[in-house]
matplotlib code that plots the C-alpha trace (Angstrom):
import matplotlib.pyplot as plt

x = [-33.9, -35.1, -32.5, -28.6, -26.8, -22.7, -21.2, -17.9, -18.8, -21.6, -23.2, -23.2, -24.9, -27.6, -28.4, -28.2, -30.5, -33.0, -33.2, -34.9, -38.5, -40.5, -44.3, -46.4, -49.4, -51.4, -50.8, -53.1, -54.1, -51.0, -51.9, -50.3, -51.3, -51.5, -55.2, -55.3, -54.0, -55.6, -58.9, -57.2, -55.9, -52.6, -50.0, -46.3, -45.9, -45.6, -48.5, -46.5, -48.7, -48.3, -48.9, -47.9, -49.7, -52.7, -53.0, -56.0, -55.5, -52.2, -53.7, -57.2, -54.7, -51.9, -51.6, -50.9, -51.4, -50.6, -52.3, -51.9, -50.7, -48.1, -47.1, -43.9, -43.9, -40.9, -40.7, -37.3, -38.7, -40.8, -38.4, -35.1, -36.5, -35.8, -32.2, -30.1, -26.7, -24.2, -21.5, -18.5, -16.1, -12.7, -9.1, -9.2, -10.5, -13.7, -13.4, -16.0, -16.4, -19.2, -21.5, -24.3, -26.5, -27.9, -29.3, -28.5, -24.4, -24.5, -27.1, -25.5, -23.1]
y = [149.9, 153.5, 154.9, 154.5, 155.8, 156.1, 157.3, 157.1, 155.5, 152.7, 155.4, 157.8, 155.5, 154.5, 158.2, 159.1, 155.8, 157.0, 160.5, 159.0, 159.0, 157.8, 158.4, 156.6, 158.0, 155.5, 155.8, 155.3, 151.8, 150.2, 149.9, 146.7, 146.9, 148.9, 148.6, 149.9, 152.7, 153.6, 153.2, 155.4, 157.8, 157.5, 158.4, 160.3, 163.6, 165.3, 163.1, 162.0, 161.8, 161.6, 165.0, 164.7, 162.6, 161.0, 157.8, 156.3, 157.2, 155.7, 152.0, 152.2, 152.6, 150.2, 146.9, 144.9, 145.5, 143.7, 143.5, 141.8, 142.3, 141.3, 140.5, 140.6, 139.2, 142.2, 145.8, 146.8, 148.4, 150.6, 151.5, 151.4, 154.4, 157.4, 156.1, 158.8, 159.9, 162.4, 162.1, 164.6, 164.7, 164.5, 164.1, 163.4, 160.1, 161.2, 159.9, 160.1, 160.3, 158.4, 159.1, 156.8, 156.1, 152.7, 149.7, 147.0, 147.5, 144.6, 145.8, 149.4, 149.1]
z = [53.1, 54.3, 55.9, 56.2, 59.4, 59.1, 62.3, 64.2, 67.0, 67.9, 70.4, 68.0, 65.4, 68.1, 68.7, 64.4, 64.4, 67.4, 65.6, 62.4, 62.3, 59.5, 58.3, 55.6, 53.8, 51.9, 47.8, 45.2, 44.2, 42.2, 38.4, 36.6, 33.3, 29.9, 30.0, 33.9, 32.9, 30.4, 31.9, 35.2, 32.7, 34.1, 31.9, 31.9, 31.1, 28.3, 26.4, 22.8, 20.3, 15.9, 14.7, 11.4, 8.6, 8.9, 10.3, 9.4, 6.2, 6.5, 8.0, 5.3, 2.5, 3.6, 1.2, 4.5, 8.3, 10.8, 14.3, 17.8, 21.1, 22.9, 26.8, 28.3, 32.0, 33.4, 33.4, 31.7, 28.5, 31.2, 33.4, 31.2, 29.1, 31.7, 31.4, 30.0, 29.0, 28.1, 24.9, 25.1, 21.7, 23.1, 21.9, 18.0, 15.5, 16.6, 20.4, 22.8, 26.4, 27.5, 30.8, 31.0, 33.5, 33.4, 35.1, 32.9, 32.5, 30.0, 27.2, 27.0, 24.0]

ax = plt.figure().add_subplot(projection="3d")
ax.plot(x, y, z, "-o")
ax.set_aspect("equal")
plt.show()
């Protein structure tokens, strides 16, 4: 869906409807994979990155690590994460009023 067009009359929904107009511009090419965009250097900002420690160090010295990869066919871990939400102490027993935004009601205990 683009548009939505609520009006009192059918008329006046054919005239609200007539009255859209709607332009495209083409996008970059779509990137579907970790390695894409890495190689496109497409990333969210700010950049996260480990600041503290050494890491290398950390992995040379490590008495076990443990490497791989792994696929997962959908999106949710990708899209899930700008999910946020807002906790508001209220009353007493240490209650809380809970705003969340979500898309996936039945994971957000």
């Amino acid at each position: 869906m683009v548009c939505a067009v609520v009006a009192d009359s059918k008329a006046h929904a054919k005239r609200g409807a007539a009255a859209v107009k709607i332009s495209y511009e083409d996008l970059q090419d779509r990137i579907f994979t970790v390695e894409e965009a890495i190689k496109k250097e497409s990333f969210f900002l700010p950049r996260r990155t480990i600041e503290r420690g050494d890491v290398e160090k950390g992995l040379r010295e490590a008495e076990q690590v443990y490497e791989g990869e792994i696929r997962i066919g959908g999106q949710e871990h990708f899209y899930l994460e700008t999910q946020s939400f807002l906790v508001i102490p209220v009353g007493e027993e240490k209650e809380m009023k809970v705003y969340l935004s979500t898309q996936h009601p039945t994971l957000a205990q």
